[in-house]
Each structure stands twice: as C-alpha cells, then as structure tokens.
N, C-alpha and C positions, 0 to 999 in steps of 0.2 A: 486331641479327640478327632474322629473323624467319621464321616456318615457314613451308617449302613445302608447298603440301600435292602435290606430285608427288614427296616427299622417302617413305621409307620407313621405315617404322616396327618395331623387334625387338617383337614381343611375350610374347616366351617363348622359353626355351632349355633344353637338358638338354646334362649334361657327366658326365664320368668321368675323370679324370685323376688323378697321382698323390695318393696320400693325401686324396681327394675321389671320393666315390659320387655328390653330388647336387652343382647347381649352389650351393645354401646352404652346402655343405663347403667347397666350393670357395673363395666368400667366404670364411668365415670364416679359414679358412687365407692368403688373403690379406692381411688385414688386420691378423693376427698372425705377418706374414713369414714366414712358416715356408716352410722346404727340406725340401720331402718327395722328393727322390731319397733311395731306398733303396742304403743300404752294405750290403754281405756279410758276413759274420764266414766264417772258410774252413772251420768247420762246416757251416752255409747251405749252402757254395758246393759240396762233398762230396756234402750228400744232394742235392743238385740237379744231379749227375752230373758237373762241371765237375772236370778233371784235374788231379791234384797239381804237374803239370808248369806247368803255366798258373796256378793258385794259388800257386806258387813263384815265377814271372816276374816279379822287380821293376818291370819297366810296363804289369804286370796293374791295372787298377783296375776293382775289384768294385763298380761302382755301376749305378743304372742306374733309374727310374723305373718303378715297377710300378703296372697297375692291378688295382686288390685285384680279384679275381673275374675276371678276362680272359677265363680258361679255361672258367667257367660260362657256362647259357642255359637260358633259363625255356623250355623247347622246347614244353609244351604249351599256356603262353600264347599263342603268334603258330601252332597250330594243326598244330603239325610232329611227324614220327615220332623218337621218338629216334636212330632210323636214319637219317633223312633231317639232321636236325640237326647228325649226325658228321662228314656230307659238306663243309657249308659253314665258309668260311674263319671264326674265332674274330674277328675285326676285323669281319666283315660281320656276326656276329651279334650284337656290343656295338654297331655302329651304330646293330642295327635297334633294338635296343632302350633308346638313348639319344631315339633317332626320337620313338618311344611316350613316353618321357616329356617331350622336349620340348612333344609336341601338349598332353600334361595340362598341365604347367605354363603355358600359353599358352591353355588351355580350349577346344583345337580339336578337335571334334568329327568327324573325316571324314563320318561317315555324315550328321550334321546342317547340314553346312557347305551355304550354296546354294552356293556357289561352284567352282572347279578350284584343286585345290591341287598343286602343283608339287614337286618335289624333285631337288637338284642337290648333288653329296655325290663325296670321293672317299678313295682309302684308299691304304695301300703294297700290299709286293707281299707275298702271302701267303708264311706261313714255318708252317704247320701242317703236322706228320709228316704228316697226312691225305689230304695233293696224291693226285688220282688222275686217270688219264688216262681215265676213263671222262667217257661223256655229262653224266652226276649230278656223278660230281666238278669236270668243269670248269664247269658250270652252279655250282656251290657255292664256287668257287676266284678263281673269274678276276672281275677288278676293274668286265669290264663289266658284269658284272649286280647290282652294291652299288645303285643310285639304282631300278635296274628292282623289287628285291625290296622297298625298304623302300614302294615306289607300291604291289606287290601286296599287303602285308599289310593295310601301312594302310590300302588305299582309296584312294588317292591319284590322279584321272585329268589332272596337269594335264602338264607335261612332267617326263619322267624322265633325269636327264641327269650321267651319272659325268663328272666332271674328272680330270686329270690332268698336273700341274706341277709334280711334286715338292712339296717343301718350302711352295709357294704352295698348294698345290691348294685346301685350304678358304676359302681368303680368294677365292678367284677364283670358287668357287663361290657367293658370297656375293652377286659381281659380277653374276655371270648371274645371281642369282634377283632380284637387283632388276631386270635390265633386263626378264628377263620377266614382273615384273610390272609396269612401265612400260608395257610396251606390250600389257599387258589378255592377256598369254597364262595366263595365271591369278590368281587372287583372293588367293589366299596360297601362302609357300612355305617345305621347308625347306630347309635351307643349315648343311651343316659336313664335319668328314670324319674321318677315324679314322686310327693307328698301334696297331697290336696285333704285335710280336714276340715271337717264344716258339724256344726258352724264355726266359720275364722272369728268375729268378734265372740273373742271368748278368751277366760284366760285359766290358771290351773291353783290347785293349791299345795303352796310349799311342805314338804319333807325332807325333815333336815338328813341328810346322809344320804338323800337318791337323785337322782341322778337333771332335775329342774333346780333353775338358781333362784337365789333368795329375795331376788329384787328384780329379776324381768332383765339385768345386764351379764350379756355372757362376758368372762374372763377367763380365757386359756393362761393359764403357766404363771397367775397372779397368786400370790400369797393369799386374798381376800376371793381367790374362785369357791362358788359354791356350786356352780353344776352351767345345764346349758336352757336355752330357751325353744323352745317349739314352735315353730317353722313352717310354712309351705313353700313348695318353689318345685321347680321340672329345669331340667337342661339333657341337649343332646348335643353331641359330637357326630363332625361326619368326617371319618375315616377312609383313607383308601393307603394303600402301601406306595412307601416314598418312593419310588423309582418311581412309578407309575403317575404320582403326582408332579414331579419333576417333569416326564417328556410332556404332560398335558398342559403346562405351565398354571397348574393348580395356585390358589393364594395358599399358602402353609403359614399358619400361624405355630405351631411348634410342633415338634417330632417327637413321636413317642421310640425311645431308645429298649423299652423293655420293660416286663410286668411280672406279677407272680400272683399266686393263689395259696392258702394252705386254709388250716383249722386247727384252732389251742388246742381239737383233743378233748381229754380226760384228766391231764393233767393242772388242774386247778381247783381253786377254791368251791364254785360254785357255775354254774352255765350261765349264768350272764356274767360272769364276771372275766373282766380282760384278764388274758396273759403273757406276760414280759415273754418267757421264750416260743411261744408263738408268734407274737408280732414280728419280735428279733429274726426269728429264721424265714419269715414270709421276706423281711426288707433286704437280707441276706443275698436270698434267690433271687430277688428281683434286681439287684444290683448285678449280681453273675450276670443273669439274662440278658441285661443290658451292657457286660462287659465294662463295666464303668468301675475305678476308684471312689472308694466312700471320700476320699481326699479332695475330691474333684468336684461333688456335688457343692453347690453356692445355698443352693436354698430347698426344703422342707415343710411343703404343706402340711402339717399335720391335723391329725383327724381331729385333736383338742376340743374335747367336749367338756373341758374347767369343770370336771369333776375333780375332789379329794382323791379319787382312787384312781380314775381312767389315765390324768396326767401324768402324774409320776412313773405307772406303769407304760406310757408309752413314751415320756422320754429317756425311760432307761433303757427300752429295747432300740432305741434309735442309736441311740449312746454304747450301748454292748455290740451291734451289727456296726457303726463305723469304727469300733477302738479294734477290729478284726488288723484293720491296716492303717488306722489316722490316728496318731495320738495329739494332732494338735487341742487347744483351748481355743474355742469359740471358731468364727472364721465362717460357718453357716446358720445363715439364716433361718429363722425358723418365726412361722408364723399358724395362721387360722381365719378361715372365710367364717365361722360360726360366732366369729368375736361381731360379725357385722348384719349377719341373717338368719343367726340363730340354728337351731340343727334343722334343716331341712329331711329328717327320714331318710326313705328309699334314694331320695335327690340329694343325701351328702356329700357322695361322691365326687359326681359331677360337675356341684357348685367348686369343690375342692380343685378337681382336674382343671375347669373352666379357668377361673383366677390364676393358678399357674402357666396353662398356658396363653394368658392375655397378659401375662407381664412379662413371659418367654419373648410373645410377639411385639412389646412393645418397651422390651428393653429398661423394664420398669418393675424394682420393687414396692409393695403398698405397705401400709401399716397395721399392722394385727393390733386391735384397738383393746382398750381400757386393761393396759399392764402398766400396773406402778411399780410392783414389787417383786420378783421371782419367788413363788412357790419353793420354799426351802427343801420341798422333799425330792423336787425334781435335779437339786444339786449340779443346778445350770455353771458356777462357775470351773465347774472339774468337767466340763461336758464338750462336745466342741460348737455347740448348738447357741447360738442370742436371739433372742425374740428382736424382732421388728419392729420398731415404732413410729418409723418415719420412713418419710417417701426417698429411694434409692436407685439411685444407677443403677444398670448393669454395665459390667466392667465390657473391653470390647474383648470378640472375638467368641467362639462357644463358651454356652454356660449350661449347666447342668442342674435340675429341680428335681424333684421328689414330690411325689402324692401318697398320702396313706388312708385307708379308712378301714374300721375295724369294725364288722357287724356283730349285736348282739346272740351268742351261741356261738359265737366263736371262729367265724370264717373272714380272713382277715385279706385284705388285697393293699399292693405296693407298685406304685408305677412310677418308671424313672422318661423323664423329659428331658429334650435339652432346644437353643433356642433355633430356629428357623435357618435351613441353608442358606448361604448367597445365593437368587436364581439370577438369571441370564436380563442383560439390561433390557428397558424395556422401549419401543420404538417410539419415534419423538412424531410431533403433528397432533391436529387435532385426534380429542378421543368422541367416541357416540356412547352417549349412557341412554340404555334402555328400561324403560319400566316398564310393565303391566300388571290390570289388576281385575280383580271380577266387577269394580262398575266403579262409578266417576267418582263420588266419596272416598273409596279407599284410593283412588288412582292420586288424589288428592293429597290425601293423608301420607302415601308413597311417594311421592313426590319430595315434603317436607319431611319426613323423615331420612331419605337419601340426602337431603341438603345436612342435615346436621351432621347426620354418618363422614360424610366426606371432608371433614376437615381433616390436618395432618394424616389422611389416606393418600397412599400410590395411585393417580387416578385411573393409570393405564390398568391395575390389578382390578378395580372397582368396576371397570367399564369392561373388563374379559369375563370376571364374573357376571355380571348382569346380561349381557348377552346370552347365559348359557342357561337362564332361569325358565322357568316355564312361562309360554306366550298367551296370556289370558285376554279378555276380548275385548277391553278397555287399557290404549297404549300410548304413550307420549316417548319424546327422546328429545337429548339436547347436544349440541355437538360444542364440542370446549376446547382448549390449549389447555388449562390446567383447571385444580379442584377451585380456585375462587371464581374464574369464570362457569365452573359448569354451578355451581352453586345460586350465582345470579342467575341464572338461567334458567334453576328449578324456580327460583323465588317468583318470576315473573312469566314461569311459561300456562300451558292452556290446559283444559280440561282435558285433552287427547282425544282420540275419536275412537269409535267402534269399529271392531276389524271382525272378519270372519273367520274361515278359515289359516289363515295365513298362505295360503295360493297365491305364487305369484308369476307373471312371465317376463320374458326376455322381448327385447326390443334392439333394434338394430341399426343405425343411422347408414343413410346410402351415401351415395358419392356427392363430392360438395361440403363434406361438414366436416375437413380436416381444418388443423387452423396450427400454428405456430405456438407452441406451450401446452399442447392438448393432451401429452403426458405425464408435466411434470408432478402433480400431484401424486397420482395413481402411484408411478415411480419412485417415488420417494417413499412411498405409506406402505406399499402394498408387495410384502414380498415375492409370492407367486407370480402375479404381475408382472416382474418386475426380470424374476427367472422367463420365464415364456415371451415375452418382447424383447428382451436380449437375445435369444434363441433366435425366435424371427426376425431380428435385425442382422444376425448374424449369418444368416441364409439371403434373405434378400443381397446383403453385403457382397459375398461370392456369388448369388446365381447373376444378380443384375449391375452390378455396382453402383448401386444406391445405399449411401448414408442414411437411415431414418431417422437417428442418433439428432445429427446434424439440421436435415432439412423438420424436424419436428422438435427442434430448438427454443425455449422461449426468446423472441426479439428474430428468429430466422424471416428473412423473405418470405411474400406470401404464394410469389409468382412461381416458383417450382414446384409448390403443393398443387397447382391447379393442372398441371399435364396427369392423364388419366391413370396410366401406370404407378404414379405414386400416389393416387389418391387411392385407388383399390389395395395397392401393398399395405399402405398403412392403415388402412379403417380395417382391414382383415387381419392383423398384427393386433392391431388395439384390444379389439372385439374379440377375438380368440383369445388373449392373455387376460379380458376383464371376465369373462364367462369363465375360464376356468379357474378363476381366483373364487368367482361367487360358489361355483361348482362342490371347490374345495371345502368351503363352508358347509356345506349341507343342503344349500340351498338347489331346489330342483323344481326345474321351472314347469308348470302345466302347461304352457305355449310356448313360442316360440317366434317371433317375426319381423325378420327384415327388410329395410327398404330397398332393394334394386339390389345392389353388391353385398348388401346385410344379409343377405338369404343366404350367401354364401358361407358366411360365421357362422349363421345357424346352422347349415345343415354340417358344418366342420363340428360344431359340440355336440350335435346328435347324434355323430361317430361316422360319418358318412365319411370323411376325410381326416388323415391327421395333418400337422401343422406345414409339412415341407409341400402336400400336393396341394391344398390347401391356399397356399400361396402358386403354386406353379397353377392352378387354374384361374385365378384371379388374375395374372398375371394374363394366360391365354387370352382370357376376357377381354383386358385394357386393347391386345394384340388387335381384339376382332372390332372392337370398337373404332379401334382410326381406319380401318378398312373400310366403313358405314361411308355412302354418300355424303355431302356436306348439308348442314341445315342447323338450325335453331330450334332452342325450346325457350317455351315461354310461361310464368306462374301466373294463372290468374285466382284471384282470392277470392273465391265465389262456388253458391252450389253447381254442382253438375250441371240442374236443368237450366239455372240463370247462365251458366257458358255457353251450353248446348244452342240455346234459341242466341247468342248475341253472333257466334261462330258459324251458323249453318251457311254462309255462303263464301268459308274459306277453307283450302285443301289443307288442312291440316287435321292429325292423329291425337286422340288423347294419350297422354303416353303413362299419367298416372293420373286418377282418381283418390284424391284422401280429404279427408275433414276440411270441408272450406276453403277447397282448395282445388285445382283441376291444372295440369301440367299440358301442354299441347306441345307437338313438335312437327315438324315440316321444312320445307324450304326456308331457306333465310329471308327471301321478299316475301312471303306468306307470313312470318313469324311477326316482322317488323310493319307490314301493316295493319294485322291485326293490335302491334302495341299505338303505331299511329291514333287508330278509332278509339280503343280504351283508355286513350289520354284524351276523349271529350268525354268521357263518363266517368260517374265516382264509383266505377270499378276498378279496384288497383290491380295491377300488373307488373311481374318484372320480369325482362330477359335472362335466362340463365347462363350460366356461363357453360357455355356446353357447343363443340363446332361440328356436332353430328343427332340427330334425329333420333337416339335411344327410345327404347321401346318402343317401337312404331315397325310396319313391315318392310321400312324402307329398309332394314338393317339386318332383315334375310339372309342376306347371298354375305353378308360376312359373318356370317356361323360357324362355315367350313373348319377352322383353325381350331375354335372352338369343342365342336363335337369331336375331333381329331385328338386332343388334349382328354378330353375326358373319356373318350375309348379304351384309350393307353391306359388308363386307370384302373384300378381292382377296391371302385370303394366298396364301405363296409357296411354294417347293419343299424340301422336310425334308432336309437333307442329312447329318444325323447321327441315329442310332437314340437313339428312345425308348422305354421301357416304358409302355404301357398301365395306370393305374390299373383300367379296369372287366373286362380281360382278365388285366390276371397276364403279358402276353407281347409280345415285341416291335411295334410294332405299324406296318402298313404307311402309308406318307408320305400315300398318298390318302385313306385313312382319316382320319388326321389334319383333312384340309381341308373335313371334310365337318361343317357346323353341327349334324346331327343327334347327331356322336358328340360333342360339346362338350352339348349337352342331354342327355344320355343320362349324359354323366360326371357328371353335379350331382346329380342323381338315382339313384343307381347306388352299388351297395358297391365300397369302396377294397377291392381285393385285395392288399394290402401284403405280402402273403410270397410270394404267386405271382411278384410282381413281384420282389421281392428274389433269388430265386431262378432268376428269368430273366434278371436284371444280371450274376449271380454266375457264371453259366452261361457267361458271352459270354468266360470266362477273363480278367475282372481282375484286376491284383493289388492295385492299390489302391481303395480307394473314396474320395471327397472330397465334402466335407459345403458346398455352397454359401449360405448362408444362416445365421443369428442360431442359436445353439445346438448342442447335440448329439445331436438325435431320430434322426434316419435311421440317423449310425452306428452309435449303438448298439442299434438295431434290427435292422440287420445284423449284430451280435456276437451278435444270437442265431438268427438264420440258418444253421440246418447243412447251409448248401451251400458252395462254393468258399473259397480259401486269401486271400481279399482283406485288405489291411490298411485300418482307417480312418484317415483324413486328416483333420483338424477342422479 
C-alpha cells in the first residue's frame, strides 16, 4: 500500500457522546468497553416529569444515551446574549462548540490559517420547548442554519454546507468535505453532525419488530439483537488534504484513502427499509475510489444497528462487495460503536469514523460489546467478516479500515481509512506547552485536562499543536523534556496571568553580553537559527578570519570575546539569526530596540540591511571605535538626577541613560576617580570593560570610516518600527537610511528609558530578549511604563 497524497488527512477531532465530554473520554471508554447508555431508576424517571402510567408499561424501557451537559452553553464564549442563546436549537449549540474544540485539538487557527476553511455538518430535527415561530426563533431552530453559524462564529470563509440523510448525514458530510477539498474549494474542513433530544431522561416503548431493543442493550451480529438504543452525541472531524498536512507537520491521526455516496433507489421492499445491493454497490465504489483490495482491509466499522433486518442485510452487502476479489473465511474484523452509545442519529457517522480513526491512530483494536452468539442469518462463518470481542493489536506497517453508515430512505455512504503515515522525526530538547483560555477557571480546568491528555502522547506533536491554537486572554506554559515532566508541571503550575493583545517587541543587547556557550542552546533547538548563524559565521570566517564557531564555544576563553570586533560580529550574527527564527514564526514585532550595537540588528530585520552588509557595517563600527581617544566608562546604579548632582564637578559624558542606571565615560583619571568617591558611598559602581569613551563626543572625529562604509551602501526600505537609541522615540524609516544618523548614533548618548518607554507605549504585552543574556528585560522590569511581560 502506499500514500496518496490526493488522499486526506483527519487532523483533529472533537466529540461528546455518551459518558464522553472529550474525544480522550471517549477513547478511553472504548478501550475499556464500556456501555455508557444511561438506565433510569423510576425515581430519575419521576423528577424528570415522565408518568406513572408509562413507568408502569412493561415495554417501557428507560434507557437512553445522555450527553452530560446537552442543555448547557458557554453563551458568552462564542459572543451571544443569554437571550439570543435561548432561541437557538441545544444540538446546534453543542455543535458549535464541539466545532471550537475540534479546530483546538487539530491547532487550527481560523484567524491565522492562510487558507478557506470549509464546514459541512448536519443535525435532527429540533425537539427544544423553545421552537418559536418568530424571525430569531427560526433562524435559531431550523437545521439550515447549523453549518452557516458554526462559519459565522468561527471565521470560517470556505463553503458552508448542512447535510441531510438521516441516519447517514455525518458520514456523508464527511464525503463532501473531502471532495471539496479535492477540488481546491478549501484548504481545510470540518465535517460531523450532531443528535441532541430532550428531554434526555427519558426512555421509549418497545416494538417488537422495529427497529429500538428489547431491553435498553444494543447487540450488533448477536443471535439475541432486537434493535438499537437512542442516543445523543455530536462529533467533528477536521480535515485538510494529506500533502498539505504533511509539509505543515499536521498531528494525522488517520488518512482517509477514499469514499462514496449512492441511494437504494426504488428498488426495494419498502423506503425505510435497507438494501443489500445498495449498500453493496456504495462499498464497491468506495473501495475503487480508494484503489484499495477488499483483501487488504483489516477491519469494518459497521453501521450495526442489531436489528433483525438491518444486520443481516448489511453483512451480506459487505460480504457480496469483498467476494468481488477475497474469498477468504474471516480474517476482518468487524465491529460497532452503537454496541457502546447506542445510535446516536444525525452523529452515527461520525461516532463511527471517530472510533476507527482512533484505533487507526493508536494502533489498537476495541471490542464491539455484548456478542455471545452470531446471528445465524448473517452466516458469519462463510463470510470473511469476525466480530471483535476483545482488545487487539494492529499488526505492524499499514492497515486499512472501513466505515459505513446507511441512512434511512436510502442514501447510503462508505469510507475507506488506513493508519497514519510515518512523519519526519521530531526535534529533541525541551518542548513549551501553551495553553489559553477565556478566564482563570477554565485556564484551570485546561490545564488538568492537558495533564491527563498527555500521557503516552508525542510530546513534541502536543506542544506543535498547542501553539497553533487560538491565543485567548487568560495564559500559562510549562517548558518539559518529556510528557512526565511537562505533566508535573501542569499539576503544580499557576493560575497564568492576563494578556492583551499579544503585541509584542524586540529587544537587543549591546556590546558586553557575549559570553562562551551563548549559542549552544538556540543551535541545537532552533533550526532557522541555526541556518542563518552558520551563514554569518561563514562570512565573518572569509571576510575576517574569525571562528565564531570556536571563540563562542561552551568552556572557550573569555578574553577574546572582549576585543570589540568580535563582540559586534557576534551579537549581530546572534541577534539576526534569533530575530529571523521569531520572524519565521509569525511573530511581528510592534517595536523594536537595541542597545548601542543592537540598533544595528534592528534596523537589519527592519530591511534596512541584509545579513553580509549587515555584518560589513558593524564591523566598520568595531574599525571606528579603536580610532576613539583612550578613556573609560563607568556604571553607576542610580537615578539620572542622584548621578547628576554626585558627578557635577567631573568632566565626564553620560554616554547611556537606562532604568537605574547611568553609564559615564571620559578620561581614564576622570572615570577612576569618580570610582574612588563612590566607593565612600552606598552607591554602587563598576568600571566597564571598555578602553575608549563610546557614546560621548569625544568619538566624533572617528566617524569618518564609518560614514565611508555606509555611503557605499544601497540600504533598503524599514518596514518594521524601530526605536531610536539617540532620540528615545520611534524613529522614521528615512532617517534610518541616512549615514549621518548612524555617525551621529556612535557619538551620541543611549537614551535607554526614553526608548523603553516608547516600546512600552506601542501597547506590548510581551517583550523578547533577542540575544546572549538578560540585560534589556530586566531593564524594562524597572520601567514604570506599560504591563509588558519579559520573554528571555
């Protein structure tokens, strides 16, 4: 067997079905068979209004398949009035919000998708007291507007399209979102459909020969099946075509290989009643479509609704479509989700598809529950077909499944699966798992439910999806080596904090904060990174013969990092390769600002420079720099005005202003005895390492080389805001390109709070520290402007 890549791909699903909130409940419940239709006790059945008279009825049976919470709706999550929320059918608003967590689980993004994302969905008929004949009510009621509303919430612009087949409905819908994305009408889609009856405590009364069982336990392909049990439940699929999920390095839980569509026709008994060569010619086509041997299929979901009639006619179309080319005896499996949650309606499908492809994805057959005996009419053992009774390997290497579901009147759908490609391995190092949620309860409850989710998960899969999720305004992360660590992690981490918009800016460390190891992370984790500092090592290498490789070694010497030329190559090398990693992400900065030689990375990812001049002006710079007089600079850890008055009777230059902080520079006997006096006070001070007066105007007349180097230049057009080191303020692109204000910046005091204060201003909420260390942010934690978080 081998992959189409015209074949489609599940990438994510959300469900609700009996005794299952999340598609992981849902597993799990599978795989420990469990029968979650709900029985009554005729207390229950009392407070839930149902009559003595009926609770008396010996062919009452009080069962019935509830899904927990039906009746609820997070109404001011998807942006609705509690009044407006009342109108709409309780099935369309457990859709919409099966919808929302599909896209999460599958990390789809509406707002960030390039693409049209599709949705093709359908439901029963509404049974809410709420029916009203107004405008509102039937906009809120009626079935055609289930696909229209879950496009309006979510964003959704590709096609919007309710089905309706009965019984089929969701599998059919499944049908059409793959075809529409075969044929490019959208990029991705979802696909499922809902049952919500109400009231759910409730149960039905038995008739013998139709099509509800005799005792509230569904049995597919049992000699003792008398029919099926009634059900709620919703599931969606979210689909995109496998190439496509492939280069995005999508999670694929199983591939859909191919599908079909027909209707029995005319030729039968009666219109609700199944027909063997309908079903048989839908499974037929859907197998061609899929180019796949009936030989080859392992395993058959089937639609198994443990009726007298339904069964036997659909194991013998099963049975006539594979003897076309298998004649072996047994050898596929064959089972039924409705043995465990009863017929879920419109959602049979779905439930059906779902189970299939979660045991595609996890290499794991379930149990199709309470078969003692094979049904004699279905003449299982001439068949090639065995029911399932117990939990099963899947053998290694592809495997091949089958889904059917057959709607009443006749429209019948078949879709063939097989199990998850091998994708590309995945990088090793810590991972960051992101969460958000609309406020601290749910952030909460998010939280503990991603801990349970993540066992035996891929953690690197888990933490790619999460990232791609929508970023709501209440958010925590935990960074892990693997799923037991990020799991302690959830168990004991914090409420998270409020974010706003997700604005956030660049930050730029100047010269001084190279260090020995100050790559190896980045380098190892971060492939972009990792392309673009090999790049600029490999330049620097030829134009200077300098190693960066080498002299930024973990364990290298510290004393060749501190001559100026390698400290400007390499913080410009760093800084340009970590900016255009973030870059690549999506991430776009609203400022921008570096300290001294950081202005220079900045204005390189703003476009002003690319990466070789980029380096040939920084280098200039180092050039102009040991040209400078000789002198000293010195930190003093204090406000401006407390420098200001302790300084006024020493010839020395502010050369940078920032947070609690004030740089001087001047003569070398100027520098050193002002350290003299501020070692009798408890103001701290240190000398830098620095044997020229930077930013000061002593450093004028070595411009020349400088401006000479950037003349020769044809930089380009700034198309991302910078802050200005010698202004404090944003500062305009033509300015930028002008050699004077690059001479002007060398010689000139760093405004580092004005400028922090004009980042902070532009309403970030994050700040990120691009480069070797943690100078900038915490130089912005002592900035009392705006609510920014730092990011190192």
């Amino acid at each position: 067997m081998t992959q189409d890549i015209e074949a489609i791909a599940i990438i994510g699903a959300g469900a609700r079905v009996p005794g299952a909130g999340t598609v992981a409940e849902f597993w799990r419940n599978l795989r420990a068979g469990a029968d979650t239709i709900s029985r009554f006790d005729p207390g229950t059945l009392r407070a839930a209004g149902v009559s003595e008279d009926l609770i008396a009825n010996p062919d009452y049976v009080p069962a019935r398949g509830v899904l927990t919470g039906g009746e609820e709706f997070d109404w001011r999550f998807f942006g609705y009035s509690a009044a407006e929320a009342r109108t709409i059918d309780p099935q369309q608003r457990v859709f919409l919000e099966v919808s929302r967590a599909a896209c999460d689980d599958a990390g789809l993004d509406p707002v960030r998708f390039p693409g049209w994302i599709g949705v093709f969905a359908g439901c029963d008929v509404a049974t809410s007291e709420s029916r009203q004949l107004t405008v509102a009510g039937l906009l809120g009621q009626e079935k055609d507007f289930l696909a229209t509303r879950v496009a309006y919430k979510l964003g959704l612009r590709g096609p919007a399209i309710t089905v309706q087949t009965a019984c089929s409905t969701s599998l059919v819908a499944v049908h059409q979102a793959c075809q529409s994305l075969l044929s490019h009408e959208c990029d991705a889609a979802l696909a499922g459909g809902v049952s919500l009856w109400l009231p759910q405590t409730t149960g039905y009364l038995y008739q013998e020969e139709h099509i509800l069982s005799v005792d509230g336990r569904c049995r597919p392909f049992d000699a003792d099946s008398s029919g099926t049990v009634s059900s709620n439940g919703a599931g969606v699929v979210v689909l995109r075509r496998l190439s496509d999920a492939l280069n995005d390095g999508d999670r694929i839980m199983a591939v859909l290989r191919g599908s079909a569509l027909n209707n029995d026709g005319g030729e039968k008994i009666g219109y609700t009643t199944p027909s063997l060569s309908g079903q048989r010619d839908v499974i037929r086509l859907a197998l061609a479509q899929a180019d796949v041997d009936p030989a080859d299929i392992g395993y058959v979901e089937a639609h198994g609704t443990a009726t007298q009639i339904g069964d036997p006619v659909e194991v013998g179309a099963l049975t006539s479509a594979f003897r076309q080319s298998c004649d072996r005896i047994g050898g596929c499996w064959l089972g039924s989700v409705k043995s465990n949650i009863g017929h879920t309606g419109a959602a049979a499908g779905i439930a059906g598809l779902l189970k299939t492809a979660l045991q595609l994805e996890h290499r794991e057959l379930v149990p199709s529950l309470h078969f003692q005996r094979p049904n004699p009419k279905l003449e299982l053992d001439s068949s090639p077909f065995e029911v399932i009774t117990e939990t099963r390997s899947l053998p290694d290497g592809p495997v091949l499944a089958a889904v059917s579901s057959f709607g009443l009147g006749g429209t019948n759908a078949h879709a063939v699966l097989e199990t998850p490609p091998r994708q590309r391995a995945h990088g090793r190092g810590p991972k960051v798992f992101c969460l958000s949620a609309p406020s601290r309860p749910a952030l909460r409850r998010a939280r503990t439910s991603l801990g349970e989710h993540l066992a035996g998960k891929d953690p690197v899969s888990v933490a790619w999806t999460l990232t791609r999720r929508p970023a709501l305004p209440y958010r925590t992360s935990v960074v892990a080596e693997d799923t037991g660590a990020a799991v302690a992690a959830l168990h004991e981490g914090t409420d998270g904090i409020e974010v706003g918009s997700g604005r956030a800016a660049f930050v730029f460390p100047g010269q001084g904060a190279l260090y020995p190891g100050a790559i190896e992370a980045c380098y190892d984790l971060l492939p972009t990174f990792r392309e673009l500092f090999d790049e600029a090592a490999g330049l620097v290498r030829r134009r200077w013969d300098l190693d960066l490789h080498t002299l930024l070694a973990l364990g290298a010497p510290e004393k060749p990092l501190r001559d100026s030329l390698v400290q400007q190559l390499g913080l410009f090398s760093i800084g340009y390769a970590l900016g255009r990693q973030v870059l690549g992400w999506g991430v776009r900065p609203v400022a921008m600002l570096g300290h001294s030689a950081g202005e220079y990375v900045a204005a390189a990812l703003a476009g002003l420079w690319d990466l070789a001049d980029g380096l040939e002006l920084v280098a200039a710079r180092a050039r102009a720099m040991r040209q400078g007089p000789p002198g000293r600079m010195i930190a003093v850890y204090a406000s401006a005005a407390d420098v200001a008055k302790l300084t006024a009777g020493y010839e020395l230059s502010v050369a940078t202003e920032g947070p609690g902080q004030v740089v001087l520079a001047g003569r070398t006997d100027e520098v050193e005895r002002l350290a003299a006096t501020l070692a009798d006070t408890t103001m701290n001070a240190t000398i830098l390492d620095a044997d020229r007066p930077f930013h000061t105007s002593s450093m004028r007349p070595a411009t020349d080389d400088l401006r000479a180097a950037l003349t020769r230049l044809r930089p380009g057009e700034a198309t991302l805001p910078v802050v200005s080191n010698l202004t404090g303020r944003l500062i305009e692109p033509d300015r930028l390109r002008d050699p004077e204000y690059w001479a002007d910046h060398l010689c000139g005091r760093v405004r580092l709070t004005e400028g922090m204060t004009a980042m902070l201003a532009e309403n970030c909420d994050v700040v990120i520290e691009l480069g070797p260390g943690q100078t900038m942010t915490g130089a912005c934690g002592g900035t009392n402007s705006g609510t920014a978080q730092p990011l190192r």
